[in-house]
ROSEDO-288042 format. One record per residue: x, y, z of N, C-alpha, C in turn. Coordinates in steps of 0.05 Angstrom, whole numbers, plus 32768, in hexadecimal, padded with zeros to 4 digits. Example, Ala and Ser with C-alpha at 12.3 -4.5 7.8 and 13.67 -1.06 7.14 Angstrom:
// residues 2
81087F8E809C80F67FA6809C81087FBE809C81017FD3808E81117FEB808F81028001809D
//
This chain:
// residues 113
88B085FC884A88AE860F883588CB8615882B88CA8612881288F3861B880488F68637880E890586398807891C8658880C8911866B87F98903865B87D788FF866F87D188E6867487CA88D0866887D488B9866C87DD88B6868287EF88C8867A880C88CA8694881C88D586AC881388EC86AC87F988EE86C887F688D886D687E088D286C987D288C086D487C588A986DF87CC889B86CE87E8888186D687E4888186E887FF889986EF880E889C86FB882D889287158826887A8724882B886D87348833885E873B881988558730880E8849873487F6882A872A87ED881D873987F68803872C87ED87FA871987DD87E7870D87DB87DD870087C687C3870787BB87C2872187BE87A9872D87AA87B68746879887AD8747878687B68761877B87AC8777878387C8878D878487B687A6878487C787B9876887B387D0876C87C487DD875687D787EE875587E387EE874488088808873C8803881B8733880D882F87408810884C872D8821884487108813884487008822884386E48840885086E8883D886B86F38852887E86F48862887686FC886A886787098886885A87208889884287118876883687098884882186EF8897882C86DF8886883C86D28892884E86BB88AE885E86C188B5886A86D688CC887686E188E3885E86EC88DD884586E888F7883686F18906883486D388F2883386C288FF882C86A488FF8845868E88EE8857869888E6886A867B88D38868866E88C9884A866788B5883F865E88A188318668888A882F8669887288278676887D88038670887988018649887787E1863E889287D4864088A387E5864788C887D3865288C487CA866A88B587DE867788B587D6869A88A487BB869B888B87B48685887987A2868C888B8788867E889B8793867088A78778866088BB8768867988C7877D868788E48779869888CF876286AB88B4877486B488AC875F86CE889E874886B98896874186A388878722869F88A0871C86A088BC8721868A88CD870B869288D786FF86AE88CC871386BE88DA870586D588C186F686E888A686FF86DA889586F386E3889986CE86D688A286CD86BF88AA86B686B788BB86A086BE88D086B486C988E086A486D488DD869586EF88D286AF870588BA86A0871A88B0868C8718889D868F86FF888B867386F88898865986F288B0865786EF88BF864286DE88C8863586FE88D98649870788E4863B872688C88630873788BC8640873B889E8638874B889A86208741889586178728889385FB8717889C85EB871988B585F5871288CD85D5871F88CB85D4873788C185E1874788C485DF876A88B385CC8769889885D58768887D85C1876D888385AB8763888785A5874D8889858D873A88988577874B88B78587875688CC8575876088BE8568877E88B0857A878D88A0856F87A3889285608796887A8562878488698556877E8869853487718884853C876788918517875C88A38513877788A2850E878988A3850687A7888A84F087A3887B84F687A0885D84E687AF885184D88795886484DB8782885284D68768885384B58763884284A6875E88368483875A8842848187428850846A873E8856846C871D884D84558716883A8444872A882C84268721880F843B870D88028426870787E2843086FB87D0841E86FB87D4841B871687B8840A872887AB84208730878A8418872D877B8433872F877A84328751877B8413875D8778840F877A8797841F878987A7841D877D87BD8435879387BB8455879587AA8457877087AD84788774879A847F879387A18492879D878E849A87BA879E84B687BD878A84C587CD879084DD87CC87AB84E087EE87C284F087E287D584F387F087C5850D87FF87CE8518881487C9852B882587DC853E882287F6852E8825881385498820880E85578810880E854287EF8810854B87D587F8856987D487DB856587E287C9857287E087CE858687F087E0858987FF87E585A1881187F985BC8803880B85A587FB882485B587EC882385C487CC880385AF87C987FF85C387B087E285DD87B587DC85CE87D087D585F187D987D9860F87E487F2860087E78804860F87F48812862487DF881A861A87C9881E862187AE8806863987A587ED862887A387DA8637879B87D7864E87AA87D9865387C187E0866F87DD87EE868387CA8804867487C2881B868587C3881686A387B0882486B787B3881986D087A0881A86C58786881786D5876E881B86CD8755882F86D8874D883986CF8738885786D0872F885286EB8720884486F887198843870F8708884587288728883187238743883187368755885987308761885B87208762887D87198770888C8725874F888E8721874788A2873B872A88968752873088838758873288778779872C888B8785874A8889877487668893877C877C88B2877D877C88C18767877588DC8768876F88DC8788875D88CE8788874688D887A3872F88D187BC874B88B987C0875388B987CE875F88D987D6877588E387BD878788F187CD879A890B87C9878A890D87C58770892C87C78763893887B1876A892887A0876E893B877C8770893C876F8751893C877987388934876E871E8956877F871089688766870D8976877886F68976877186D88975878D86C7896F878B86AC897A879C86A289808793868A898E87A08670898D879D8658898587BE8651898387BB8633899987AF861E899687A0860989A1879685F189B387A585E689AA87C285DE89AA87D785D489C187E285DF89C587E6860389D287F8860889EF87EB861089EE87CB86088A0C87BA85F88A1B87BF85EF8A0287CB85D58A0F87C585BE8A2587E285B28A1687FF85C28A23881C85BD8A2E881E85CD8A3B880F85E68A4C881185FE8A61880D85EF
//
């Protein structure tokens, strides 16, 4: 398992549960800043997670196109279940915003500094 598989997903469920709006709302002021701060970083999750799998995944990858070599790998099928386990990239941002591991800054407060 990478380094950042384990930090991401270390104690973090993989079901949702639900947020007091209110403690969203109190890290930022705003309910729809707070939801914007965590997709972007739910995005960014998703992008590393991606290139992770992918880079394992072209490990094992056939580049002949004989229908007689394709056969099912076992690793390949493990490691992309292993993937599939993992929390979702929107519950791992919501948890980072929650304990203040997310830094952000407004545009705005650039530009009148």
């Amino acid at each position: 398992m990478s380094k950042l598989r384990r930090q991401l997903s270390a104690g973090i469920a993989s079901n949702v549960e639900t947020k007091d709006l209110g403690s969203i709302k109190a890290k930022t002021g705003n309910t729809y800043e707070s939801i914007v701060i965590i997709g972007k970083r739910a995005n960014q999750i998703n992008i590393s997670i991606r290139e992770e799998l992918h880079s394992k995944l072209d490990e094992f990858a056939s580049h002949t196109d004989s229908l007689e070599e394709i056969h099912e790998n076992k690793e390949q099928i493990e490691i992309s279940k292993a993937y599939e386990r993992m929390p979702n990239p929107g519950l791992l941002a919501t948890q980072e915003f929650m304990e203040d591991k997310i830094y952000y800054r407004k545009a705005e407060d650039e530009l009148f500094s």
